[in-house]
TINUGU-98616 format. One record per residue: residue number from 1; x, z, y of N, C-alpha, C in turn. Coordinates in steps of 0.02 Angstrom, whole numbers, plus 50000, padded with zeros to 5 digits. Atoms other than C-alpha are relative to their C-alpha. Example, Ala and Ser with C-alpha at 12.3 -4.5 7.8 and 13.67 -1.06 7.14 Angstrom:
<recs>
fidren;n.east;n.up;n.north;ca.east;ca.up;ca.north;c.east;c.up;c.north
1;50045;50000;49941;50615;50390;49775;50045;50000;50060;
2;49958;49997;49941;50684;50357;49947;49961;50037;50055;
</recs>
This chain:
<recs>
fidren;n.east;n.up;n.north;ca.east;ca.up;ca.north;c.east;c.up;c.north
1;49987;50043;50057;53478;47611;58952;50069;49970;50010;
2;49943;50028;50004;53635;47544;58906;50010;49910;50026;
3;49980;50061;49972;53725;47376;58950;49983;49953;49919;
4;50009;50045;50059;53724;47313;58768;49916;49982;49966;
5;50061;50009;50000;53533;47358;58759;49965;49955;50021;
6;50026;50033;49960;53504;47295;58923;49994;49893;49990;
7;49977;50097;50018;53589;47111;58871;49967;49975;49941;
8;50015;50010;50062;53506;47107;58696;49913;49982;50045;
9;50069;50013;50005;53325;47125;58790;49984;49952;50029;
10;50009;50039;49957;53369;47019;58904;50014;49916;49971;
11;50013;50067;50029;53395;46886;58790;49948;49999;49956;
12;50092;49995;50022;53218;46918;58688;49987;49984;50086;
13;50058;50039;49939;53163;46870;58878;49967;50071;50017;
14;50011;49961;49962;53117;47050;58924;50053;50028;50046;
15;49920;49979;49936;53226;47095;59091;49919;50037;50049;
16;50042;49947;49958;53061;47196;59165;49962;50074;49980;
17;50031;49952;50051;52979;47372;59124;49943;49977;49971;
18;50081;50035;50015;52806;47278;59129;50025;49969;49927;
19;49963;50023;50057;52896;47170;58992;49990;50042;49929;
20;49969;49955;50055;52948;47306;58882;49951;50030;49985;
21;50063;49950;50018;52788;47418;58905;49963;49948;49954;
22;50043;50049;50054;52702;47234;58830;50029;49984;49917;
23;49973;50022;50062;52800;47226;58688;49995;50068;49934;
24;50016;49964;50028;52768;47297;58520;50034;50062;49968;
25;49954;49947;50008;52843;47484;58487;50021;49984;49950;
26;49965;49993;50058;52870;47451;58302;50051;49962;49999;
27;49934;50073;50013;52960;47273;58333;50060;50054;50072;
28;49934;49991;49939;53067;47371;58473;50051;50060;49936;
29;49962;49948;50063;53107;47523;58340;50048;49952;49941;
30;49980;50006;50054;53154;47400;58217;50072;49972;50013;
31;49917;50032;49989;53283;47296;58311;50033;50035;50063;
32;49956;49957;49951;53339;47441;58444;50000;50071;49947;
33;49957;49932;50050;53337;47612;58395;49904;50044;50022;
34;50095;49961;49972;53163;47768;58424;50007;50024;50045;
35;49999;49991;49955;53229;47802;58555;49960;49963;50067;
36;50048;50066;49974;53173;47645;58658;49953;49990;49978;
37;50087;50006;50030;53019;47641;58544;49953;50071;50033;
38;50038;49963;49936;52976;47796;58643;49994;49992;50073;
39;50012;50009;49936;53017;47729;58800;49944;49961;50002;
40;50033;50062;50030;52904;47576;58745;49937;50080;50007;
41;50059;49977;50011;52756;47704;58693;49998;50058;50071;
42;50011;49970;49948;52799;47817;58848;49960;49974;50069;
43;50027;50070;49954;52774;47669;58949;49931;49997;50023;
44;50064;50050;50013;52603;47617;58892;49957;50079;50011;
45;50042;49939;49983;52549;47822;58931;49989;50030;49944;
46;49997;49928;50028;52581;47919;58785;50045;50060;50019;
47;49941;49944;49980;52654;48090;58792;50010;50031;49961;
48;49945;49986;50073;52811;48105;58671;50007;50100;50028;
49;49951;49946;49973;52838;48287;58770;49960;50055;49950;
50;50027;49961;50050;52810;48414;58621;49996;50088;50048;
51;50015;49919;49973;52757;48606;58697;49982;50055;49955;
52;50019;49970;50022;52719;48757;58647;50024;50040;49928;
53;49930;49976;50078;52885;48792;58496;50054;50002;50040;
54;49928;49966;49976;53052;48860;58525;50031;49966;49938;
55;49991;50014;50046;53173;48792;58431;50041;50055;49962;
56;49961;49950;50030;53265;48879;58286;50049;50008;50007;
57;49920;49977;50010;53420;48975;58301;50054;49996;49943;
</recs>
């Protein structure tokens, strides 16, 4: 994660992963980006990892 991320979460008062895994994916998507809203739902034990497609040429 970036420095400008890192300073933004860290002023919302999350500066831990525990933190971040507690916090809610949609409110993280809305004021970061879906990227971090997957880290956020990766966190908490889903699995974003899609299988089984190739992509198109």
């Amino acid at each position: 994660m970036g420095n400008r991320i890192a300073k933004k979460l860290h002023v919302m008062g999350i500066t831990t992963a525990l933190q971040l895994s507690l916090t809610n994916p949609t409110f993280i998507r809305k004021n970061f980006n879906v990227v971090l809203e997957r880290t956020v739902r990766e966190l908490n034990g889903e699995s974003l990892h899609f299988t089984g497609g190739s992509a198109a040429a």
